[in-house]
C-alpha positions, 0 to 999 in steps of 0.5 A: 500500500502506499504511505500518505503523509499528514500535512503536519509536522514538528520538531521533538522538544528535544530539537533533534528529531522530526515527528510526522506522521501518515496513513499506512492501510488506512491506519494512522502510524506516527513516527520519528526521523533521526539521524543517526550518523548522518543517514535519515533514519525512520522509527515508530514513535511507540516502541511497541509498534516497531515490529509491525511497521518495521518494514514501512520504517525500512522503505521511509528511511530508505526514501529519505536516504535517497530523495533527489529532486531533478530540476532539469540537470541540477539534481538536489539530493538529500544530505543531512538535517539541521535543527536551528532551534526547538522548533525549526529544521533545515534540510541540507541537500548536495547538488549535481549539476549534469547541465545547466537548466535553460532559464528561456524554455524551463519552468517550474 
C-alpha cells in the first residue's frame, strides 16, 4: 500500500528529531526521523509498534536516504538535517549539476 503523509509536522522538544506522521492501510502510524550518523533514519514513535511497521520504517528511511529532486540537470539530493532551534529544521541537500537548466524554455 502506499504511505500518505499528514500535512503536519514538528520538531521533538528535544530539537533533534522530526515527528510526522501518515496513513499506512488506512491506519494512522506516527513516527520519528533521526539521524543517526548522518543517514535519515525512520522509527515508530511507540516502541511497541516497531515490529509491525518495521518494514514501512525500512522503505521511509530508505526514501529519505535517497530523495533527489531533478530540476532539469541540477539534481538536489538529500544530505543531512539541521535543527536551528526547538522548533525549526533545515534540510541540507548536495547538488549535481549534469547541465545547466535553460532559464528561456524551463519552468517550474
Amino acid at each position: 500500500g502506499d504511505f500518505k503523509f499528514v500535512r503536519e509536522a514538528k520538531v521533538d522538544k528535544g530539537g533533534s528529531r522530526v515527528l510526522f506522521a501518515g496513513k499506512w492501510y488506512g491506519e494512522l502510524v506516527k513516527l520519528v526521523l533521526d539521524q543517526p550518523k548522518d543517514v535519515a533514519l525512520v522509527k515508530v514513535l511507540n516502541p511497541a509498534d516497531a515490529a509491525k511497521h518495521e518494514k514501512l520504517c525500512e522503505g521511509l528511511s530508505q526514501w529519505f536516504n535517497d530523495l533527489e529532486v531533478n530540476l532539469d540537470g541540477a539534481k538536489l539530493r538529500f544530505k543531512k538535517m539541521q535543527f536551528l532551534e526547538e522548533s525549526a529544521v533545515t534540510l541540507q541537500l548536495d547538488i549535481n549539476v549534469e547541465k545547466f537548466p535553460n532559464p528561456i524554455t524551463t519552468s517550474f
